[in-house]
N, C-alpha and C positions, 0 to 999 in steps of 0.2 A: 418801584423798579422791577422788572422783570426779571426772574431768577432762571438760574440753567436750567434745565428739564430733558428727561427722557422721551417727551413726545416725537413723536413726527416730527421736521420742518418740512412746512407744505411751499409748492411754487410760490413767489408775491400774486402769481396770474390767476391762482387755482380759484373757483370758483365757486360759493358759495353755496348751500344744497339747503337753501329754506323748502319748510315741505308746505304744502297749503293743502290742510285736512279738515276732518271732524270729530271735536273731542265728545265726548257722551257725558251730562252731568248728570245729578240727581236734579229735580225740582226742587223750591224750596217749598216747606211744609207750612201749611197754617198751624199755631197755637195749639188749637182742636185736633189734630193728626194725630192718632202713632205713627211712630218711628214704625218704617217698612223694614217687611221680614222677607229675607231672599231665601232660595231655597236651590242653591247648585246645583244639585244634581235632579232636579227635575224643570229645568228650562220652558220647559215646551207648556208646563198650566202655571208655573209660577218664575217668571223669565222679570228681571228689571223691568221692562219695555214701559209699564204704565209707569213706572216713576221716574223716568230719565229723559234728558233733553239734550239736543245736538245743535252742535255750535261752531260753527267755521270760528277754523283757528291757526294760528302761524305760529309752526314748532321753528324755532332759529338755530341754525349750524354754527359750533362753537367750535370747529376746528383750527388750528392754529391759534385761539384764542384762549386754549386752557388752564392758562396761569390768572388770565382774568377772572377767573371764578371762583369763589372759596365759601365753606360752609359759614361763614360767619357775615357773609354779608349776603349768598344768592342759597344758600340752605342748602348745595350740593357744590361737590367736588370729582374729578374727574382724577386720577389717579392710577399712577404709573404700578403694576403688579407685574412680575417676570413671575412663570409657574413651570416648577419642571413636571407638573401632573400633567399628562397628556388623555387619560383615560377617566374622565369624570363619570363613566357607569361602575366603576366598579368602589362601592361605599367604603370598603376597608382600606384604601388607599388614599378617598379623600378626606375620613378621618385621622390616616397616619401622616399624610404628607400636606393635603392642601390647609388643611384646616389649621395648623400650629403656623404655617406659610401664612395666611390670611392677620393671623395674632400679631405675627413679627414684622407684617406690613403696616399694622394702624399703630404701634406703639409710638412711630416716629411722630404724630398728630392729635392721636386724638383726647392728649389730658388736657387739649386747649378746645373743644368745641362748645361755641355758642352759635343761636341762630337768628335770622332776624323773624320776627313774630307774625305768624300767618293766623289771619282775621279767626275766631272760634266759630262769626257766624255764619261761617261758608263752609261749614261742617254738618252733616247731619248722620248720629249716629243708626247702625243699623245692625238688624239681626241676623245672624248667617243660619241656616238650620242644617247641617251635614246631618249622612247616615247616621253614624256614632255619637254627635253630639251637638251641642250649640254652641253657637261663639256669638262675637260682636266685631266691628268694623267702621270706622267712619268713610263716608262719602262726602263729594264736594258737590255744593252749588257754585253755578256760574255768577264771575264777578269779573265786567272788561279789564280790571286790575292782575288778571292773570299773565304769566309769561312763560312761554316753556319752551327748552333746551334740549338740546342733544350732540352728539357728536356726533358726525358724520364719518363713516368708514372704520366705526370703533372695532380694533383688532382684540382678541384675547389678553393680550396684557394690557389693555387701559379697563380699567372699570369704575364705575360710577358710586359714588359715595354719599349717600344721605341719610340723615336720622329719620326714625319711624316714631321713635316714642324717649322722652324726656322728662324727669320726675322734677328738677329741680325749678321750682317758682321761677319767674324775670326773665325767662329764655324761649325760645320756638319748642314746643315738645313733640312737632312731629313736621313731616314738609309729602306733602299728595306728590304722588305719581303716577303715571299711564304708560300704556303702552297706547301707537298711533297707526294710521295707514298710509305709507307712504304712497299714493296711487304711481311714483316712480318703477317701483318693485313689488308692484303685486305678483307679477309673471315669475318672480324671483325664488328660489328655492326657502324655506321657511329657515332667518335665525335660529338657532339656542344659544340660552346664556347661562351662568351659575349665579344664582340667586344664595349670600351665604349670611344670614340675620347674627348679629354678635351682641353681647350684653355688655357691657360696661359698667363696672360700680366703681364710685368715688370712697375715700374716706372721707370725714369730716373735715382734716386738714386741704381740702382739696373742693370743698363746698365752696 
C-alpha cells in the first residue's frame, strides 16, 4: 500500500518523459586481456573510446511513481531532502550545515538496507591513473537485462539514493549508474547536482 509522501502530485494526464538514448558500455574482455587503464586527464591519446560500446537504451520516468521504488528490491531510492543551504560553493557551510543535514536524513532508513544482486559479470574492473595518484573503478558490460530510471523534473529537494559499495556477504555491494543525453534538452542550460558519498558501519549486533 502506498504511504503518504512529500513528493509532487503530478496531473492523472501528466505525461510520461521516457528518454530514448545511448548508454556507453565497456566491452567485455577475453580471459587473456588486462583489465584497461584510463587515464582522465589526458583524453585525447588515452580516452575510453577503444574499450566502450554504444547501445540504444530506454531511460523510464518514474515520476509520480516514487514510492514504487525502494533500495531493497530496485537498488535505488528516490528521497525526499528539504535543505536550508542555499550556497553549495562555499565548503565551510556545507560542512557545518549540509553535511550533519544529509546524517539526520538517512538515519530514518538506512539500518534496514539490503539489495537485490547485480550479475559480478557484467563488471569489469579498471585502472584510473590521476596526476597524484592511482585508483581503481568498476565498469559495466552491456546485458538486455538492464533497466534504467530517472525522475523526471527532479527539484533540489528530491535526491536520489543508492549504495556504491557493500562489505557484508548475501547482499548487492554496489548498483552502476550514468549519467544520459536527453536529446530533449540538449539546447538546455547545463544541470548541477550535490553528489555527497557517506560511510555507514554496522556493529556486529546489527550483522
Amino acid at each position: 500500500m502506498a504511504q503518504p509522501s512529500s513528493f509532487p502530485v503530478l496531473p492523472a494526464d501528466t505525461q510520461k518523459h521516457y528518454v530514448q538514448t545511448i548508454m556507453n558500455y565497456f566491452k567485455r574482455l577475453g580471459d587473456e586481456k588486462e583489465p584497461p587503464i584510463l587515464y582522465p586527464f589526458r583524453p585525447e591519446t588515452h580516452g575510453p573510446s577503444q574499450w566502450t560500446q554504444s547501445v540504444d537504451a530506454t531511460v523510464c520516468d518514474i515520476a509520480d511513481e516514487e514510492l514504487d521504488y525502494n533500495l531493497d528490491t530496485h537498488g535505488f531510492k528516490i528521497h525526499y531532502h528539504g535543505t536550508k543551504v542555499a550556497d553549495f560553493s562555499d565548503m565551510d557551510t556545507i560542512k557545518r550545515e549540509y553535511f550533519p543535514e544529509v546524517q539526520q536524513s538517512l538515519l530514518g532508513f538506512i539500518l534496514s538496507l539490503t539489495l537485490v544482486p547485480f550479475p559480478e559479470g557484467d563488471l569489469i574492473r579498471t585502472k584510473v591513473v590521476f596526476p597524484e595518484r592511482e585508483g581503481s573503478t568498476f565498469n559495466v558490460t552491456h546485458s538486455p537485462s538492464h533497466r534504467f530510471y530517472y525522475r523526471y523534473g527532479q527539484k533540489p529537494d528530491l535526491v536520489t539514493l543508492f549504495k556504491s559499495y557493500d562489505s557484508k556477504p548475501g547482499v548487492a555491494r554496489r548498483n552502476p549508474h550514468s549519467a544520459f543525453v536527453n536529446p530533449e534538452t540538449v539546447d538546455y542550460p547545463g544541470r548541477e547536482s550535490v553528489e555527497v558519498r557517506t560511510y555507514v558501519f554496522y556493529g556486529p549486533e546489527q550483522n
